[in-house]
C-alpha positions as CSV (number, residue, x, y, z in Angstrom):
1,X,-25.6,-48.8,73.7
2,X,-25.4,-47.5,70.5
3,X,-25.1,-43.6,69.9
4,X,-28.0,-42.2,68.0
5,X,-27.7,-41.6,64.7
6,X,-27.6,-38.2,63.3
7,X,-30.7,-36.7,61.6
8,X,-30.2,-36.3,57.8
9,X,-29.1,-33.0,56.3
10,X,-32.7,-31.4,55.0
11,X,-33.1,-31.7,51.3
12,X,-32.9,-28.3,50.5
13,X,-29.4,-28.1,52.8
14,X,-28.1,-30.7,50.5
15,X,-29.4,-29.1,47.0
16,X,-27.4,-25.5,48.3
17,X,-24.5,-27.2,49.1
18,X,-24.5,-28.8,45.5
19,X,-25.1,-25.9,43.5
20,X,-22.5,-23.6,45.5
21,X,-20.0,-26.7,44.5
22,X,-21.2,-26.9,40.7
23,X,-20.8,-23.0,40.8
24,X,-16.8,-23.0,42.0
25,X,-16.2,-25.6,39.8
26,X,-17.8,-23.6,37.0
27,X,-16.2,-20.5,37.6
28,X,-12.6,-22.1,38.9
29,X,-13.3,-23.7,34.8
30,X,-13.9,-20.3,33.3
31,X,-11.5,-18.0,30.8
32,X,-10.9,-14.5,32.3
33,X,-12.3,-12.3,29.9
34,X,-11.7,-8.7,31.1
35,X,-8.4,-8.0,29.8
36,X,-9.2,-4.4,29.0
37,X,-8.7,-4.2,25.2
38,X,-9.5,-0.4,25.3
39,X,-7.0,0.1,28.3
40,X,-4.1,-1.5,26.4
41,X,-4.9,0.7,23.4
42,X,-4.3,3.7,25.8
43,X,-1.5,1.7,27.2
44,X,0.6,1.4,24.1
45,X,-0.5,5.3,22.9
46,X,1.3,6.6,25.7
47,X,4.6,4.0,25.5
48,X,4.9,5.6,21.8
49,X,5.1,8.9,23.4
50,X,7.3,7.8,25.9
51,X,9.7,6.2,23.5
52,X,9.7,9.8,22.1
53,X,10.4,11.7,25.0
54,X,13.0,9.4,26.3
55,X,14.8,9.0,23.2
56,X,15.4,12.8,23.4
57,X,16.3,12.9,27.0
58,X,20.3,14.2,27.5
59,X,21.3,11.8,30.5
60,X,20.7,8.0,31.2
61,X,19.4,9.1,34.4
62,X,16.4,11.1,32.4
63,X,16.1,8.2,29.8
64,X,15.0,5.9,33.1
65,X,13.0,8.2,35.0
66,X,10.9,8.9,31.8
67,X,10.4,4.6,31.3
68,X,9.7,4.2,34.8
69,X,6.8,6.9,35.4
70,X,5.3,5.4,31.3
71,X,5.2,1.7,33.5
72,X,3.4,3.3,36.5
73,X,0.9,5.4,33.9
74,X,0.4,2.0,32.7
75,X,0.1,0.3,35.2
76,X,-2.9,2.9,36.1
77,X,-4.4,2.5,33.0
78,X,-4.3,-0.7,32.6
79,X,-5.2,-2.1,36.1
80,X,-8.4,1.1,36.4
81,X,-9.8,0.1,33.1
82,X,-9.9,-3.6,34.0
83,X,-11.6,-3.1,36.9
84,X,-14.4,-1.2,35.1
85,X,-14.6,-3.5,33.0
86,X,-15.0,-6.6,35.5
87,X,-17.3,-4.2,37.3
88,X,-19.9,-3.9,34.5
89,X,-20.1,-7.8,33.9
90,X,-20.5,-8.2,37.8
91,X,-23.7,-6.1,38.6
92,X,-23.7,-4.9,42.5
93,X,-24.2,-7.4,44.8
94,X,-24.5,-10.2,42.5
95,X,-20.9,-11.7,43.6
96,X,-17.3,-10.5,44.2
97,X,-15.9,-8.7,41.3
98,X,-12.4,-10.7,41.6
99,X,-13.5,-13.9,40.9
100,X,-11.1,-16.9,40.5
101,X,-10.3,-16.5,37.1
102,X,-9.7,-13.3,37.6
103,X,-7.5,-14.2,41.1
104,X,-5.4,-16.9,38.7
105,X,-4.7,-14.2,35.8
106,X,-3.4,-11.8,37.9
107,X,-1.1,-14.1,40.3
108,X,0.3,-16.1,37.1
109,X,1.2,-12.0,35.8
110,X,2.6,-10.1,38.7
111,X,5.4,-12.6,39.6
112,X,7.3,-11.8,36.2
113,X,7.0,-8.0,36.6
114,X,7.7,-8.3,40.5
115,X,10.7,-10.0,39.0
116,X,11.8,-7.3,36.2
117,X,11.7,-4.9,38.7
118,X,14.3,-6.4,40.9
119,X,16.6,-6.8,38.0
120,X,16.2,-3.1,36.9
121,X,17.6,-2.1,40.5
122,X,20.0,-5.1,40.5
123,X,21.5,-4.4,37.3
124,X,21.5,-0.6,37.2
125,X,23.9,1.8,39.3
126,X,22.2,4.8,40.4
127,X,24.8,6.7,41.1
128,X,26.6,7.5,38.1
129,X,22.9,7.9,35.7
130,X,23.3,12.0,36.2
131,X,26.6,12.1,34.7
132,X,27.0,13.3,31.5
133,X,28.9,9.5,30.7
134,X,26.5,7.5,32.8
135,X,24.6,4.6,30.6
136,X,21.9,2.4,31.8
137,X,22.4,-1.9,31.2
138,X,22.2,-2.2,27.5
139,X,19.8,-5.5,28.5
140,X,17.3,-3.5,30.4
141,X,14.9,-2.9,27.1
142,X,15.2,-6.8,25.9
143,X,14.6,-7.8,29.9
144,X,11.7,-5.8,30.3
145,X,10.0,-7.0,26.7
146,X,10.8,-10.3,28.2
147,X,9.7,-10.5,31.6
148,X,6.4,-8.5,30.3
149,X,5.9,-11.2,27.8
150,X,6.5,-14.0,30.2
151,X,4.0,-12.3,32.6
152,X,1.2,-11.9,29.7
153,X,1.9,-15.7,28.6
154,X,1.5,-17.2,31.6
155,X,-1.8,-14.9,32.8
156,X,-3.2,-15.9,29.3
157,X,-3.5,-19.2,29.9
158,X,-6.3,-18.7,32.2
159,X,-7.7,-15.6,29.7
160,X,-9.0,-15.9,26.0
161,X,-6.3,-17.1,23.0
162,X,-5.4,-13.7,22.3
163,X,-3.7,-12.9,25.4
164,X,-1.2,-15.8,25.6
165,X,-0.2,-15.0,21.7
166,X,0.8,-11.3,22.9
167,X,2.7,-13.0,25.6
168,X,4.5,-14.8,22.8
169,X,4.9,-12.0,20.7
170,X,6.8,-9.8,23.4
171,X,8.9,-12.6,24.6
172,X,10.0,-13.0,20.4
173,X,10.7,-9.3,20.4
174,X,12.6,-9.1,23.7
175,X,14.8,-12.1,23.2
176,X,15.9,-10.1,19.7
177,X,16.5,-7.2,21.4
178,X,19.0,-9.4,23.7
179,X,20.7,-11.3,21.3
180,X,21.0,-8.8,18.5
181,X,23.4,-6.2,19.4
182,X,23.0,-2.6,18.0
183,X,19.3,-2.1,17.7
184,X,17.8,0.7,19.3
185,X,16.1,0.6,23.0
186,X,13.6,2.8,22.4
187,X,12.7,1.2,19.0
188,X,12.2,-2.4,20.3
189,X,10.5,-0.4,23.9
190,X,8.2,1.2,21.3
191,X,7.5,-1.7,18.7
192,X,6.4,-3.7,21.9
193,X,4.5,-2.0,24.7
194,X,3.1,0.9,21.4
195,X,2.4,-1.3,18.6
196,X,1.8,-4.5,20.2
197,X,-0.2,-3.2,22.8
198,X,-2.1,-1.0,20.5
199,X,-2.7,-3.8,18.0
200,X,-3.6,-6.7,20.5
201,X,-5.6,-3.8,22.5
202,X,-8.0,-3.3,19.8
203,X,-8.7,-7.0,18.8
204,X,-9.4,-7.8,22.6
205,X,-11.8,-4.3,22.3
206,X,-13.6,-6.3,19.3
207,X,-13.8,-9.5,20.0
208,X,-14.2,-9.4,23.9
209,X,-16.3,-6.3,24.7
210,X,-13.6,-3.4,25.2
């Protein structure tokens, strides 16, 4: 005997099934375009103070403690402003604000930072940054321009053209500031997450909606 055959999906099954396929392709296709231009403006105002204050500090051990709280301040500014921002494209209920362009922008960034940070504590002995003497890894500056750059590259290539040509211009900056000896930390810390952040902040702002 032969085993009855299945009814037939209803029509309107079929058509939902479709258009919830046609919509992850879509949006699996889509640029991430809330990099928050506005946020990266603030970003880069506060590294220029930073560079400031840590450029004045009298130990190595205050020169890093003033670097690490400017990258958790940014790191708040940057990560509350883009989530306003992907909050006022998404209106309530209408879908989940982290969508998978968003999802891919953020795991191509993290893994480079994630990876700076392990080299900071790798490469830099805590103990002797209070003395008087104590110095932190001449590389630290070029590393983090690096890493920071590598991170922005790679996130860009799921965001609009400006983001990947930041990425670029940090990685240029932070492989001079490795392989030429003698300039300045805090000017190369400065130029990069201050001036490059403040100018690619605004044209994201003005082309891309803040």
């Amino acid at each position: 005997m032969t085993a009855p055959l299945r009814e037939p999906p209803a029509l309107h099954d079929r058509a939902l099934q479709d258009l919830s396929f046609i919509r992850r392709t879509m949006e699996g296709a889509a640029s991430f375009t809330d990099v928050p231009g506005w946020g990266l403006v603030a970003t880069g105002a506060s590294a220029l103070a930073a560079a400031a204050i840590a450029a004045a500090q009298p130990t190595a051990g205050g020169w890093l403690a003033v670097w690490m709280l400017e990258a958790l301040l940014g790191v708040t500014l940057g990560g509350s402003s883009m989530w306003r921002k992907m909050r006022r494209r998404v209106p309530a209920g209408a879908g989940p604000v982290l969508t998978a362009p968003a999802r891919k922008f953020l795991f191509g960034f993290w893994p480079a930072i994630l990876a700076g940070a392990v080299l900071t504590f790798a490469l830099t002995d805590f103990t002797a940054l209070l003395a008087p003497a104590g110095e932190v890894p001449a590389v630290l500056p070029g590393l983090w321009l690096l890493l920071y750059g590598l991170g922005v590259l790679t996130a860009g290539a799921f965001s609009v053209r400006t983001v990947p040509a930041m990425g670029a211009a940090f990685m240029v900056l932070g492989s001079l500031a490795l392989l030429v000896p003698g300039i300045p930390g805090d000017v190369t810390l400065a130029i990069g997450f201050g001036g490059l952040q403040v100018v690619f902040g605004a044209i994201i702002a003005r082309r891309h909606g803040g």
